[in-house]
DSSP file (Angstrom, degrees, kcal/mol; ACC not computed):
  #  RESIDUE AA STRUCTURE BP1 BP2  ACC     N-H-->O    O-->H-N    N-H-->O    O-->H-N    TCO  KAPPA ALPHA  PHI   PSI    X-CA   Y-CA   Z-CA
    1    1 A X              0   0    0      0, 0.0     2,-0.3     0, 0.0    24,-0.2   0.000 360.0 360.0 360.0 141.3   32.2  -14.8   -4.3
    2    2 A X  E     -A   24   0A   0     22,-0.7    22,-1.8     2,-0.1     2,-0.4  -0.652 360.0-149.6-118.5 145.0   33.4  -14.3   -8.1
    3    3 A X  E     +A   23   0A   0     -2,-0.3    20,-0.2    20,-0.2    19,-0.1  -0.888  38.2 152.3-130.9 111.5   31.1  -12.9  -11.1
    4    4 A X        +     0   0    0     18,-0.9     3,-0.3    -2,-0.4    -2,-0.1  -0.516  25.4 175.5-136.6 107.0   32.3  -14.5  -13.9
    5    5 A X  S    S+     0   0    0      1,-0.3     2,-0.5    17,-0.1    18,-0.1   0.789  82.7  22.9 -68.2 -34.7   30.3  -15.3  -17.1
    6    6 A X  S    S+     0   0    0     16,-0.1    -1,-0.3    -3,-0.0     2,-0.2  -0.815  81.0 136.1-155.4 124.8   32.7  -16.6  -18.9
    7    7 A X        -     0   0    0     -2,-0.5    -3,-0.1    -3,-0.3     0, 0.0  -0.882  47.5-141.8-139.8-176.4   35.8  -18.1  -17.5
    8    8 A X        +     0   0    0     -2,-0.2    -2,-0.0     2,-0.0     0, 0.0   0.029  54.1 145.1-120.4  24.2   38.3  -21.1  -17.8
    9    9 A X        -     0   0    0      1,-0.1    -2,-0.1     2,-0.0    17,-0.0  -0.225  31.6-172.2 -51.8 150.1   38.9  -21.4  -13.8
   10   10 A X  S    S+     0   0    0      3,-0.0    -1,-0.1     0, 0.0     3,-0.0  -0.130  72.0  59.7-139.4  34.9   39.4  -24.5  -12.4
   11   11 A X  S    S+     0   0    0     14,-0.1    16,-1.6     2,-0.0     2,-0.3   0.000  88.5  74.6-151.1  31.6   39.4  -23.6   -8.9
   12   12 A X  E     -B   26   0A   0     14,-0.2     2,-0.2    15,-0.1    14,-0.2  -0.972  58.4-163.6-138.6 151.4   36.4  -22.3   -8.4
   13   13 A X  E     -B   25   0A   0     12,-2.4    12,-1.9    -2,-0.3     2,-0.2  -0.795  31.4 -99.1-126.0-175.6   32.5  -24.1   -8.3
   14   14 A X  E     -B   24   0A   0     -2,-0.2     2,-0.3    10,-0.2    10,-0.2  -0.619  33.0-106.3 -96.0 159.8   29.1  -22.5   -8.6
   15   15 A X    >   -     0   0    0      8,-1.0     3,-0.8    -2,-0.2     8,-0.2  -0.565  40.4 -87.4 -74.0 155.6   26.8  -21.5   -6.1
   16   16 A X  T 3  S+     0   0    0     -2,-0.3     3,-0.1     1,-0.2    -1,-0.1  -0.378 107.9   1.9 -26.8 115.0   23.7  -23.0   -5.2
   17   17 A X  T 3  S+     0   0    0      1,-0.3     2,-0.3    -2,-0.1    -1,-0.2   0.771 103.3 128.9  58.3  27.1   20.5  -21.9   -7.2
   18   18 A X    <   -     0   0    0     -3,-0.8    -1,-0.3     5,-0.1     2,-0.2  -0.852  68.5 -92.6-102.5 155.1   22.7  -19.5   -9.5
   19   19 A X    >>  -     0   0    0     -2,-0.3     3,-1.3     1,-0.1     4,-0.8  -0.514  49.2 -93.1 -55.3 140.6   22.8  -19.4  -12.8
   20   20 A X  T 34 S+     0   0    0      1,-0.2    -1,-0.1    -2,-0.2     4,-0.1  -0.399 113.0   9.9 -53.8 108.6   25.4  -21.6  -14.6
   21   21 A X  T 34 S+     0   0    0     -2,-0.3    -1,-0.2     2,-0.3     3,-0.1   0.600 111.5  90.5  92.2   7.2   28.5  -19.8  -15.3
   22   22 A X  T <4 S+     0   0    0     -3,-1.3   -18,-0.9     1,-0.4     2,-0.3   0.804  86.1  14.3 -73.7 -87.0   27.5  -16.4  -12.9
   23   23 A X  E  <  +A    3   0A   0     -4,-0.8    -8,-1.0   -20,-0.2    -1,-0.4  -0.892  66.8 169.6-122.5 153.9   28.6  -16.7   -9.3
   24   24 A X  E     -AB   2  14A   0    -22,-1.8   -22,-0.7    -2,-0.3     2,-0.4  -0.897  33.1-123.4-159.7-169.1   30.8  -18.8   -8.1
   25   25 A X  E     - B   0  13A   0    -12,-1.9   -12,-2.4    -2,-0.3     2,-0.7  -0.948  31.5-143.1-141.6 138.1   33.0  -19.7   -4.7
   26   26 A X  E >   -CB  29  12A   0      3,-0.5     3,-1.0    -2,-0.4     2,-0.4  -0.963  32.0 -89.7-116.1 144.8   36.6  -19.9   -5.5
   27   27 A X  T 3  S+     0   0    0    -16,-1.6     3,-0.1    -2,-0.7    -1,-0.1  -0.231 100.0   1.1 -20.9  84.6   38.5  -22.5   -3.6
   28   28 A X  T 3  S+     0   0    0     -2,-0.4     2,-0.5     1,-0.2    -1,-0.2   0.563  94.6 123.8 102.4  -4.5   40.1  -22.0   -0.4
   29   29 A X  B <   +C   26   0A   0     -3,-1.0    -3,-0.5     1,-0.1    -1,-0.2  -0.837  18.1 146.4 -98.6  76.2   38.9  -18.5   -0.4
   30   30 A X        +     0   0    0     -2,-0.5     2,-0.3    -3,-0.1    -1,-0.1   0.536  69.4  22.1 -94.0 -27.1   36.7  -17.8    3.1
   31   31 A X  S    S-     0   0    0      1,-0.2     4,-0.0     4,-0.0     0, 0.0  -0.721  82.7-107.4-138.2-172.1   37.6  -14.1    3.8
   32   32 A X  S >> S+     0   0    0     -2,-0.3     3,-2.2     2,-0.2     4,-0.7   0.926 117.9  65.1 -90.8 -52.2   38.8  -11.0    1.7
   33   33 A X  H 3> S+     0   0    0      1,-0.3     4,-1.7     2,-0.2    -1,-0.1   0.777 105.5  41.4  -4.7 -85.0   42.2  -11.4    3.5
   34   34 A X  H 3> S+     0   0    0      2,-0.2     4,-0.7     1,-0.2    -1,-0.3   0.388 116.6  52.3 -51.0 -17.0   42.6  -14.9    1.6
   35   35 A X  H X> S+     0   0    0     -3,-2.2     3,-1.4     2,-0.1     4,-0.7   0.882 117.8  38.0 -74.7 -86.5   41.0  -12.9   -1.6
   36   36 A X  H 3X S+     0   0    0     -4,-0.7     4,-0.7     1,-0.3    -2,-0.2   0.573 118.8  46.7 -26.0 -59.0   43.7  -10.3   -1.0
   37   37 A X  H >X S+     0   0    0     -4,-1.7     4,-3.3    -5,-0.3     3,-1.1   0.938 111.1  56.7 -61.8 -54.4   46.7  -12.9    0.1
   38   38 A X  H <X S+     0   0    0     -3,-1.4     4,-1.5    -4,-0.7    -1,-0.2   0.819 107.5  40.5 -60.1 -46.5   45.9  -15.2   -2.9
   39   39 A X  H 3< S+     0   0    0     -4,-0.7    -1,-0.3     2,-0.1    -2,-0.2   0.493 111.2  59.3-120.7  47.3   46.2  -13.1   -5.7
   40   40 A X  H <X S+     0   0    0     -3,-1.1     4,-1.1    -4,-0.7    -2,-0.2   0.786 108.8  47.5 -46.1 -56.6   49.3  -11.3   -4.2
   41   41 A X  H  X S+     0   0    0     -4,-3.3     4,-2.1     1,-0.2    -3,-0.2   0.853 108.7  50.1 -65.3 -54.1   50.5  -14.2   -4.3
   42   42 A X  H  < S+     0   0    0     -4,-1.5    -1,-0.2    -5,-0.2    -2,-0.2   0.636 111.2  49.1 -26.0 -45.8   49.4  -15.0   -7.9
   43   43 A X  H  > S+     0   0    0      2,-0.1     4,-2.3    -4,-0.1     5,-0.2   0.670 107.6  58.5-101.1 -30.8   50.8  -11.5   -9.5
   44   44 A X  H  X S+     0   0    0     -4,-1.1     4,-1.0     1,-0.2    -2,-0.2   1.000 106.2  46.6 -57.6 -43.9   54.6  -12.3   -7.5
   45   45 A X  H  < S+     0   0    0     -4,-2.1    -1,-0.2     1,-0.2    -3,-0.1   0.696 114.6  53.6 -94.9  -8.3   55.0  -15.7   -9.3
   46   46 A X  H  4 S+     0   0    0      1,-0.1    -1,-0.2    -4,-0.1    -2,-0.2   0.760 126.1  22.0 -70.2 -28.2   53.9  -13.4  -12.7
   47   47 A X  H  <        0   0    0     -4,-2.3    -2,-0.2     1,-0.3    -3,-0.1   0.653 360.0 360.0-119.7  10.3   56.3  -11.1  -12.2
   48   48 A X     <        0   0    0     -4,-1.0    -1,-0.3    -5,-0.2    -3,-0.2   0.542 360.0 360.0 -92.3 360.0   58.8  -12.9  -10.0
């Protein structure tokens, strides 16, 4: 789950019964592992 009020993601959708633009479910993202792994991965191809 993500708290973002205002972002430009495009890999993420909302929950159910949330407010618009609030919580959201990012894509492909099931455990904290995959949180973890994802933006590892994400700050290597910044700085690689």
């Amino acid at each position: 789950m993500l708290f973002a009020h205002d972002h430009c993601f495009d890999n993420v959708k909302f929950l159910d019964n949330q407010p618009e633009y609030t919580f959201h479910r990012i894509n492909g993202i099931n455990t904290f592992v995959d949180y973890v792994e994802s933006l590892a991965t994400e700050w290597t191809n910044e700085i690689g």
